[in-house]
N, C-alpha and C positions, 0 to 999 in steps of 0.2 A: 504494500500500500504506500503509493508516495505520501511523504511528511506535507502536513496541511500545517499553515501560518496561523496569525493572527489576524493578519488582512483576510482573509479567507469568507467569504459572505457565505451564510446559509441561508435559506428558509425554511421556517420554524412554526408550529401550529402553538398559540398562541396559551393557550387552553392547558393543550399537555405540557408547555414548560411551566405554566406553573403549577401543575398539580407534579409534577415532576421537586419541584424547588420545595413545596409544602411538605413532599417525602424526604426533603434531608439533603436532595445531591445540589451540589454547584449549581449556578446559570452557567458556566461553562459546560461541563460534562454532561449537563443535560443537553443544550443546544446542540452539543456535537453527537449525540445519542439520538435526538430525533434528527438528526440531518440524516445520520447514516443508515436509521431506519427509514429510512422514506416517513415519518410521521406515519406512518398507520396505526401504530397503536401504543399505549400505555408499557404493556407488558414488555414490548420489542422492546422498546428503549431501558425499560431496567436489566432485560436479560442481555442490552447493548452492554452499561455501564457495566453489570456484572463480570462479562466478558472481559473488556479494558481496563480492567480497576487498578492492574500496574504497570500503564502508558502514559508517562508522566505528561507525555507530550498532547494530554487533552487536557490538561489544568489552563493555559490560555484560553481568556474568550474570543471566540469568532467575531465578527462583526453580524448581528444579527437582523434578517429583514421579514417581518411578521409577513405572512401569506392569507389573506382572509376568505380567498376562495378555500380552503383546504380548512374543511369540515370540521369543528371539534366535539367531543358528546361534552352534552350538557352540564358544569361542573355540579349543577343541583342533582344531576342521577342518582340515587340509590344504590343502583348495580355497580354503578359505576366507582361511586368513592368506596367500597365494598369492597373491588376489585384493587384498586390504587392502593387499599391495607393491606391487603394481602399481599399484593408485589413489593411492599416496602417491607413488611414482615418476612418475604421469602430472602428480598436480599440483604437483611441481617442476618437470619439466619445464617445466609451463606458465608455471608462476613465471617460471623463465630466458628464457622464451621473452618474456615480457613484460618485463622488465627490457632483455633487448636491445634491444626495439622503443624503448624509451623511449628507452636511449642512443643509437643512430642517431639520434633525433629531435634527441635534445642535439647532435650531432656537425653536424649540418644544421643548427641555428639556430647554433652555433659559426662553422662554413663561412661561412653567409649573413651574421654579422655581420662578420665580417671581410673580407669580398669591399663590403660598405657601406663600410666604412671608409678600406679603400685606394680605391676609388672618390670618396671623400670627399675625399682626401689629394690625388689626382691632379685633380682639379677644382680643390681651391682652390693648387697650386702650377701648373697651366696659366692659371689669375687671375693669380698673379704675374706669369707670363710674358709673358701679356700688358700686363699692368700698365708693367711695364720696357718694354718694347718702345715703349708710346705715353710714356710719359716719355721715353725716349731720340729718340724722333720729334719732339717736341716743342720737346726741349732744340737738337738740327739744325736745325728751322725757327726757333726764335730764334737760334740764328747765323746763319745764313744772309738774317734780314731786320736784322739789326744790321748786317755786312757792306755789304749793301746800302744801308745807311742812312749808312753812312760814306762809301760810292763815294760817293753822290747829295751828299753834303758837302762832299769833296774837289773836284768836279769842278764843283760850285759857288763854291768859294773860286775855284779855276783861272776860271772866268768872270769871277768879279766884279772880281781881280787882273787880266785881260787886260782887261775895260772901265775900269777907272781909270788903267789906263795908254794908250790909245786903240786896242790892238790889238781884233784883230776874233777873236771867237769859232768856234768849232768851226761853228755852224749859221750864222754871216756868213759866216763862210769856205765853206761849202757849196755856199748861196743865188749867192755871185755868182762860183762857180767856173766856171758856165756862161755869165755872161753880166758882163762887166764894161763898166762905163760909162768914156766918156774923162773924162779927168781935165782940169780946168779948172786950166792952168797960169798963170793970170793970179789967182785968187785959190783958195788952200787952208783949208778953215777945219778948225782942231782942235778935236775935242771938247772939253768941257768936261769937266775928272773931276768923276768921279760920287763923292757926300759918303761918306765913309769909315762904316762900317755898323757898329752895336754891337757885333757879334761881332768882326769886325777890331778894334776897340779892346781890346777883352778880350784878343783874343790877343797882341796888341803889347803890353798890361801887362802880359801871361804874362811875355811876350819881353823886358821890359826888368826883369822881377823878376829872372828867371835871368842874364843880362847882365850887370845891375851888380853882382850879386852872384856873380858867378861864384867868388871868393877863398872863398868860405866851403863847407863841406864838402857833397858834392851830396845827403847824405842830408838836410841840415836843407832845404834847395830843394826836396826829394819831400816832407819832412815838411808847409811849410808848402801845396803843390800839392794835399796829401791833406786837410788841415785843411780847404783854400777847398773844397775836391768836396766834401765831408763835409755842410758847412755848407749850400751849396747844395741840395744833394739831398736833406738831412732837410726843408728850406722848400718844397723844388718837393713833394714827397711829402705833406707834411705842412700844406698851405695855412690851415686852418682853427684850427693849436693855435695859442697866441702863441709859447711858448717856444722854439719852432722860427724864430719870424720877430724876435726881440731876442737880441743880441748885448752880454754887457757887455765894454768894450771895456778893463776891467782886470783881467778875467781873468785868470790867469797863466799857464794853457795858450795862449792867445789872445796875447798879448802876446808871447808866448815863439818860437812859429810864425810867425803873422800877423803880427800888430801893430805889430811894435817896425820893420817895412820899410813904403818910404812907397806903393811900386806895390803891396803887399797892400791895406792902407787905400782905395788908390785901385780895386783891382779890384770891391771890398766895394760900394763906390759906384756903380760901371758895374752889379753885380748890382740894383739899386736899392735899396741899405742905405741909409739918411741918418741924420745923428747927431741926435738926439732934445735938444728944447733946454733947456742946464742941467740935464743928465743924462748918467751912463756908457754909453748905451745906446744900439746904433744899430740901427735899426729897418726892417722892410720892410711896406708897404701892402701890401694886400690883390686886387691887380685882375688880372686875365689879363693883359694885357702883361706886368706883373709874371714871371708864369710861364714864361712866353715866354721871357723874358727868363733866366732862371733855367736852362730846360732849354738854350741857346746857353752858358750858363756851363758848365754841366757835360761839355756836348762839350769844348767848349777846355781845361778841366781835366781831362779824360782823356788828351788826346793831350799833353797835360804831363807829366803821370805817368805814361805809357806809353812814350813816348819819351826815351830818354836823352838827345840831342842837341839837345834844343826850346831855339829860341831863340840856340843857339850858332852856328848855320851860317847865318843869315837875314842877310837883304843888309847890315842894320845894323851886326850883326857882324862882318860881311868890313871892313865902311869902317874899323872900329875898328883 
């Protein structure tokens, strides 16, 4: 249908616009409602506007020109304004009938957005869940392979302690449980001990920091035990920056902990710290043994700092 103007002249039966306008609708909508019904009758033109009710584009009024050939029923009729309630009453009803349809429609997209949302909500708190769950999983298998990493350490020192002293091991003791050779009583030979191994040295400097300092209050002993882990663990971590691998060695947090004892100094040096020549500073190389060397230090200063008793109960100690 081509767009009709405002300039747009109709003619109009004079009679039905007003009993039109008396039902409620515009002189616009109505005029353009009996235009398009040819005016024939009452009913046409409500089931016109009904039709149009959302063509915005018949809210301008036409230019209107009254036709007085063109017949209108009498507005005193009977039947007639009988007829005009009733099409006023059908197209509110249809009004309401349409306004409901609409709000249902609202009430369903209300429904369905909110049914999206907890759906949303329940997705990403069952992420959580699972989230937690493989962190918690995670956090188990890293105890469980540290644990393990401590046995295989323990039960390593226990070796290497029963081979420097010439006893025979768990797997010699095994090997010749079934089958022992005689013993040649005319000549015995003892092993020879086997040379005392970086980490046993670290730990007997552990052992004789705590020892000879036993007098002095056990927190400054944790304090300086936490400074050496500290130090360690930032250089084994941190291989590549310097300031992690030079120590000034007047410090006064360093002096204070470390320092001022002579088996710190000396542990410093078992880590492979060396004093930098004609300078406060002692320094560690750069090389994998290095490193090595580095994570065997931090073992031994954890079970320093974990254990209350290190170093007090060791054979040394008892001689003392």
């Amino acid at each position: 249908m081509p767009a009709e103007t405002e300039s747009d002249v109709v003619e109009v039966n004079r009679g039905l616009l007003k009993e039109l306008e008396d039902m409620g609708f515009s002189m616009a909508r109505a005029a353009w409602a009996l235009h398009h019904s040819g005016n024939s009758s009452l009913e046409e033109a409500v089931n016109w506007i009904v039709d149009h009710e959302n063509d915005s584009q018949f809210d301008k009024a036409p230019v209107v020109e009254f036709n007085i050939e063109i017949e209108s029923p009498s507005p005193h009729d009977d039947t007639s304004q009988a007829r005009a309630n009733e099409l006023k009453e059908r197209a509110r009803k249809l009004r309401e009938e349409e306004e409901t349809k609409r709000e249902r429609e609202r009430e369903k997209e209300r429904i369905r957005a909110g049914k999206e949302m907890m759906e949303a909500k329940r997705i990403a708190e069952e992420n959580e869940r699972k989230r937690n769950i493989a962190l918690r999983k995670a956090e188990k298998d890293e105890e469980k392979k540290a644990r393990e990493k401590v046995m295989l350490k323990v039960n390593a020192d226990k070796a290497e302690r029963k081979s420097r002293h010439g006893l025979p091991t768990e797997a010699e003791s095994t090997s010749t449980s079934t089958l022992v050779a005689p013993l040649d009583t005319k000549r015995i030979l003892m092993p020879s001990p086997s040379p005392v191994s970086k980490a046993e040295e670290m730990r007997e400097c552990l052992r004789s920091l705590r020892r000879n300092h036993k007098e002095e209050d056990p927190r400054t002993m944790r304090r300086a035990f936490e400074t050496l882990l500290m130090i360690v663990r930032n250089a084994a971590k941190n291989p590549d920056e310097e300031k992690y691998r030079r120590i000034r060695v007047t410090n006064r947090l360093f002096q204070e902990r470390v320092g001022r004892f002579k088996e710190g100094m000396e542990f410093m040096e078992l880590c492979g710290f060396t004093r930098e020549e004609g300078s406060e500073f002692l320094s560690l190389s750069n090389h994998e043994g290095d490193l090595s060397r580095l994570r065997d230090a931090a073992f031994q200063l954890q079970s320093a700092v974990t254990n209350p008793f290190f170093g007090l109960l060791s054979k040394e100690a008892a001689k003392e």
